[in-house]
N, C-alpha and C positions, 0 to 999 in steps of 0.2 A: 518630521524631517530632521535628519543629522548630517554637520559637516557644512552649515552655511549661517551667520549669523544673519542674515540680509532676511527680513521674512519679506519683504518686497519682491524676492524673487521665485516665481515660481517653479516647484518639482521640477517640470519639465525643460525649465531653463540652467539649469544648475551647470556650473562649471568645471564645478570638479569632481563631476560623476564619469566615470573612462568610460568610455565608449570605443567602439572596434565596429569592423564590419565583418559579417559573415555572406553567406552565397544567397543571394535575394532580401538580404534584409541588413539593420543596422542595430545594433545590440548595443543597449546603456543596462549597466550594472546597480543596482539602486539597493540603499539598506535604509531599513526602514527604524525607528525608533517606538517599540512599543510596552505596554502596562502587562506583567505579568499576568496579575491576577483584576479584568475590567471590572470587578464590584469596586474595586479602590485603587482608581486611573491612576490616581495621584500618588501611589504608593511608590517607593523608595528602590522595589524590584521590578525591574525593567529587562526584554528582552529585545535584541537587534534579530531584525526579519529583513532576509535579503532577496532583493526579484528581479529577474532578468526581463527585460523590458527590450520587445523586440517590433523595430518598426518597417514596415515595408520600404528598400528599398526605394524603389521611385513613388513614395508619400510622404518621403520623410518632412516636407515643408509644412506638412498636414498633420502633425503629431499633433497639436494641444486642439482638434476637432472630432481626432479619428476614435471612432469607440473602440473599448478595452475589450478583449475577450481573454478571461483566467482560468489558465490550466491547473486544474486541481488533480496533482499525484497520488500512485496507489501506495500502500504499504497496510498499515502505518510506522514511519519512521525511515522515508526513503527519499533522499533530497532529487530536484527534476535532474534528468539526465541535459548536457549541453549541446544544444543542437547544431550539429555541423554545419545546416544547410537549411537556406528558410524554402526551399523549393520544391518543396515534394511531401508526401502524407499529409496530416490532419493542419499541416503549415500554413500550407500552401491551401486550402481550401478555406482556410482563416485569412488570409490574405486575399485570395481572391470574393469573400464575403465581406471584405472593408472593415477588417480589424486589424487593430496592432494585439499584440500576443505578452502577455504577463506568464514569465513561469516564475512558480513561487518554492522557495523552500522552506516546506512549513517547519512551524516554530521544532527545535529540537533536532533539526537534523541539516544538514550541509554546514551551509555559512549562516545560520539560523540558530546563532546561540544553543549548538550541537551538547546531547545529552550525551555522557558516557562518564566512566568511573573518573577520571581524571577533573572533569569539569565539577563534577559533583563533590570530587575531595576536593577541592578547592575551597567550594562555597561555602560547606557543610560539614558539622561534626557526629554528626547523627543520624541514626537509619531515619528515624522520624521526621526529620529537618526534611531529608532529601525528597521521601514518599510525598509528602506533602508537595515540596516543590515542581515535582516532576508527573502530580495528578493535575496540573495546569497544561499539562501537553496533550490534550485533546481536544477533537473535532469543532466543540464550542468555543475555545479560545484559538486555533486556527480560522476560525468561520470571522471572528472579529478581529484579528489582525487581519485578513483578507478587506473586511470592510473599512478600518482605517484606513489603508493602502490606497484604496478606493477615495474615500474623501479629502485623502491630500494630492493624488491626481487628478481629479476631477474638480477641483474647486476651481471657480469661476469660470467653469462653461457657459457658454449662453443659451447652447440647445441642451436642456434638462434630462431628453429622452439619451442624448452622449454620455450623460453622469452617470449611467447604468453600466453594472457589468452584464457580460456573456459570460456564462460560464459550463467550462468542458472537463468533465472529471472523471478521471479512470479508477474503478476498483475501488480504493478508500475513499480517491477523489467524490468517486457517487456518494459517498455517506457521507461526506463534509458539505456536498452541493445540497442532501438532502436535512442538512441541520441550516443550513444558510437558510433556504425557503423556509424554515420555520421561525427564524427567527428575526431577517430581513429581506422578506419575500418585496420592498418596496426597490431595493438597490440592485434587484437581480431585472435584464430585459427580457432573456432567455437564457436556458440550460441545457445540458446534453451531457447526458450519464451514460456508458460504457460498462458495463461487465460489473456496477456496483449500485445498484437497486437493492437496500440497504436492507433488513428486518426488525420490523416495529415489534422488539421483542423487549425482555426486562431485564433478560439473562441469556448468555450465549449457550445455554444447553441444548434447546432444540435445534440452534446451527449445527453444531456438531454431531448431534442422531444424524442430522441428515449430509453434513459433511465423511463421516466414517461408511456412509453405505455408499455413497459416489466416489469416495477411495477405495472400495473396493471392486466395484466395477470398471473402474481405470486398470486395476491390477491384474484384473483378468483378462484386458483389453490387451495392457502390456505383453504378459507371458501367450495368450494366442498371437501377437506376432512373434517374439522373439522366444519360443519354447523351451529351447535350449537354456536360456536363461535360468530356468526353473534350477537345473544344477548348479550353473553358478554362482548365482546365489547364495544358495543352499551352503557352499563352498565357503562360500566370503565371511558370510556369518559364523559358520563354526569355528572360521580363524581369527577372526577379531574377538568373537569367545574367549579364545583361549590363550591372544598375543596381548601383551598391553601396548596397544599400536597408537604413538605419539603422533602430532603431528607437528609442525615446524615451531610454529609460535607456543609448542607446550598443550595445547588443546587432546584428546582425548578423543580418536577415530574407536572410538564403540559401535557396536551394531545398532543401536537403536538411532543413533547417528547417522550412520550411512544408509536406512533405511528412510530418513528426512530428505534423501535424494529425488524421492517421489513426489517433491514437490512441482516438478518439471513435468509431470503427469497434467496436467492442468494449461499448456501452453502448446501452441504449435508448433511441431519438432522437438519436444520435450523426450517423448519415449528414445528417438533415436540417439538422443543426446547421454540419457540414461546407460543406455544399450553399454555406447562406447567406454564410460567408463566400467560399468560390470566387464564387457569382454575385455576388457585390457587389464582388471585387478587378479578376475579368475587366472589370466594365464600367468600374471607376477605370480602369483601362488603358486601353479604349476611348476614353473621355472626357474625361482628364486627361493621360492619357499615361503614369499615374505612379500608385502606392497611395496613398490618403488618408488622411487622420492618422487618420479614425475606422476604417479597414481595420488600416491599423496596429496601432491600441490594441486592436481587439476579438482580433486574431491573438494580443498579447503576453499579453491576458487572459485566453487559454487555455492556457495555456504557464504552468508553474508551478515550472518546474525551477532559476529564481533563486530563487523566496523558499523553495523545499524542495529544496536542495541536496542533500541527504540518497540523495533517489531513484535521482539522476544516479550521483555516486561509490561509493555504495551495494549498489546494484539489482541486479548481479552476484554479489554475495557469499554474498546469500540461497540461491545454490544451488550456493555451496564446501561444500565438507567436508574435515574434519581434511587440511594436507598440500595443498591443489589450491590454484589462483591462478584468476581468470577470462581475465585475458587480453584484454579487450575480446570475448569469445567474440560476441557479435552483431554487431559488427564485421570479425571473421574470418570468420563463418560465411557473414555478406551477401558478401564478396568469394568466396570459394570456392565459392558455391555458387548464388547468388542476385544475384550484380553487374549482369547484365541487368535484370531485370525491376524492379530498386529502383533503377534508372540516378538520376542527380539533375545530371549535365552534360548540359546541349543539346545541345551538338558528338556526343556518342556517341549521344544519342536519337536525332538526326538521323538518323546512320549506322546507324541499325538499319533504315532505310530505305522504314521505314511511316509515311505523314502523318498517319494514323487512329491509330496505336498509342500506347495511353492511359499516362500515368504514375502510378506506382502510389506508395500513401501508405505511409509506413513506421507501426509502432503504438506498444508503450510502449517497442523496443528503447532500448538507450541506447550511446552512440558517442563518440570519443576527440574529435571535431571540437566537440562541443560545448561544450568545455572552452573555445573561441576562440569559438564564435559566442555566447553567452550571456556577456551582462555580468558578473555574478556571478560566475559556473562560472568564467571566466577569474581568478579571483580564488583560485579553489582548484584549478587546474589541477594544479600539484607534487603535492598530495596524493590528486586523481582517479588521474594515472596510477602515483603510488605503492603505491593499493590495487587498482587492475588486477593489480599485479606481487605483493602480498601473499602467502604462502601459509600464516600461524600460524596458521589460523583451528583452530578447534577442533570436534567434532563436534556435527551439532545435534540428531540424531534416534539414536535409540539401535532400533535394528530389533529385539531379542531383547526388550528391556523393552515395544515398540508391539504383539508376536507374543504375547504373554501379557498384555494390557490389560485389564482389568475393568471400565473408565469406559466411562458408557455415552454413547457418540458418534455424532451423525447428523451427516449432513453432503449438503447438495446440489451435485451437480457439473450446469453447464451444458453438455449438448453441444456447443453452436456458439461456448462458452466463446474470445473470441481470445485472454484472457491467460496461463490456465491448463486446461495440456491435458488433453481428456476422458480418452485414453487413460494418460495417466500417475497424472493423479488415480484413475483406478481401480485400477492395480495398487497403489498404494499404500492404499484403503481395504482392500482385499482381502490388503493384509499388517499393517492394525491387529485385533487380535482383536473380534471384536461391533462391528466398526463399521456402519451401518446408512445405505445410501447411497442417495441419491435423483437418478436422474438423470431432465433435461426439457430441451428446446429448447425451452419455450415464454420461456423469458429470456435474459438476454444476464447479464455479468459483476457488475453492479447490481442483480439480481434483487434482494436485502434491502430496500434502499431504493426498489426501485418498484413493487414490489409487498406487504402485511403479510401476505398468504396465506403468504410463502417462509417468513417463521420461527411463523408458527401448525400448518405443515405438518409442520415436524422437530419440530416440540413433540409434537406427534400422532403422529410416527414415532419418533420415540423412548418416548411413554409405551404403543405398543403399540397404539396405535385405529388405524393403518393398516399395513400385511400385506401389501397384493396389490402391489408394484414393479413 
């Protein structure tokens, strides 16, 4: 607890935590005070972790009774978004289920003692210093700032089963929810995973075999609607070949860049979203000769990997375990095995010798090159390709403590899932004990957010009203 010397006073009593209200609910701002690295609580580097603490409206007299339920975000390296409105989606079905609502920004990104070149020059003189410091921003130490959070809320309750969290976790969030159960499966009541049933794997290589062949079936999904496309494309890429096409902040619009667009492949209304920007650069070309400032910005707009550095340098690590390094494993796996069809040079598209053969979008993979095309990123280049080379990491999922689980965990996996594989996420429900899985292709990776059926539906399937899979 920071910002009160009274320890008389409880968390939830605090005075000088701002508080505001929003549409069905009442919102207190809370930061937290935590141990960088928990092997040594006591140690001297310390990070502030901040959580939006949201209480229902007409229960607010009920706060220091009412259970916690904690949204664990996707990314990694993406702070909660602020929610307008407690009254509708996954909120509002958390409310009506008699929780108050914790959104956390996990350690390294928002108001969470935020990672980027700036913060790190500060601290540090050396690529070494920093890699070191910024291999503490993973799943296992957000799982444990989560649980501190927990026991200075929770302290001196008197119903014991209230000291428990819920917890709800999309995309990353599933693999932070899936490291908590293994390593304080006593503090969780329940869980419910979204689009991020993890893989109990050692090394992210086999993700990626199997991420590059459901980027390509997305790409072929894409160009059979929008066929035309296929030229424009075609189009865009020979001219970012051949223009050295800047972008506002100094960043570098490369083809292999604007082909990371594909990441929106993967979401609901993603391709049309695509669409519009290809058809509006094809015809700057036509027209101008050249991308327009407003092609420009709305391209940079989607592109997020400056201001969440986190994801870029990151994003591989989520799937080390104890002893492995990544490697640029998406970067290897694209050349070994996939260099045709993810081409991004003209000269070899050319040479593949089809004037019709479409260029394909890459998705969320992430790559050594963007350390130089991204303004930012080049700014923490030394420490991206020093945590490629990493291997301390430490283990995040403990398989014998997941194979004896007694939380009771639903969790929806999307079949035509492009970020996280169907078939992997199911070997792994099927080695958590009573995990209780729901698989559909009727959503894409987003399902939480676009639809309130997804988390009404694991409410349902977990409290036993739906049976038939």
């Amino acid at each position: 607890m920071t910002g009160n010397s009274d320890s008389q006073v409880h968390e939830l009593d605090r005075t000088d935590i701002e508080s505001y209200a929003i549409r069905g609910g009442i919102v207190h701002e809370r930061f937290f005070d935590c141990p960088l690295d928990y092997s040594a609580p006591e140690g001297d580097q310390r990070v502030r972790v901040f959580v939006r603490h949201i209480v229902p409206l007409d229960k607010k007299a009920q706060m220091h009774e009412l259970p916690f339920l904690l949204y664990l975000q996707g990314g990694p390296g993406y702070e909660c978004r602020f929610p307008g409105a407690a009254t509708s989606g996954w909120y509002k079905k958390a409310f009506d289920e008699g929780y108050q609502i914790l959104l956390l920004d996990q350690r390294g990104t928002g108001l969470s003692t935020p990672i980027n070149a700036d913060s790190l020059d500060a601290k540090f003189l050396t690529t070494e210093e920093k890699v070191r410091y910024v291999s503490h921003f993973r799943a296992d130490n957000i799982v444990r700032d989560c649980e501190h959070v927990r026991e200075i809320l929770c302290a001196g309750r008197a119903d014991a089963s209230n000291s428990k969290l819920a917890l709800l976790g999309q995309s990353f969030g599933g693999f932070c929810i899936t490291t908590y159960l293994s390593l304080f499966p006593e503090s969780i009541s329940k869980a419910f995973i979204t689009g991020g049933v993890p893989p109990l794997l050692d090394n992210p290589d086999a993700v990626y075999q199997a991420t590059y062949r459901r980027m390509l079936s997305r790409n072929k999904q894409y160009y059979d609607k929008y066929p035309r496309d296929v030229a424009r494309v075609r189009r865009i890429i020979e001219h970012l070949n051949e223009a050295d096409v800047k972008l506002a902040d100094g960043g570098n619009l490369s083809p292999r860049r604007f082909q990371q667009l594909g990441i929106f492949f993967g979401f609901t209304g993603g391709f049309d979203q695509v669409h519009q920007i290809v058809f509006k650069a094809a015809d700057d070309i036509d027209t101008l000769g050249k991308l327009s400032a407003h092609t420009l910005a709305a391209v940079a707009n989607l592109q997020s990997f400056d201001t969440n550095p986190l994801y870029c340098i990151m994003h591989e690590s989520i799937y080390c375990q104890k002893g492995n390094s990544s490697r640029w494993s998406a970067h290897r796996v694209r050349e070994q095995c996939f260099s045709s069809e993810f081409e991004h040079s003209w000269s070899k598209i050319v040479a593949r010798g089809d004037s019709n053969a479409p260029v394909y979008f890459t998705g969320e993979t992430v790559y050594p090159w963007m350390l130089d095309d991204y303004a930012e990123l080049r700014r923490l280049k030394d420490v991206g390709m020093g945590l490629a080379e990493y291997s301390g990491w430490g283990q995040l999922y403990d398989t014998s403590v997941l194979g004896r689980n007694t939380v009771p965990v639903a969790g929806v996996s999307y079949y035509n899932d492009m970020f996280v594989d169907f078939k992997l996420s199911e070997q792994t429900a099927q080695s958590i004990q009573g995990f209780r899985q729901w698989v559909t292709n009727e959503y894409h990776h987003n399902g939480l957010g676009a639809d309130s059926r997804v988390m009404s539906y694991l409410v349902d399937l977990l409290r036993g009203d739906i049976t038939d899979l």
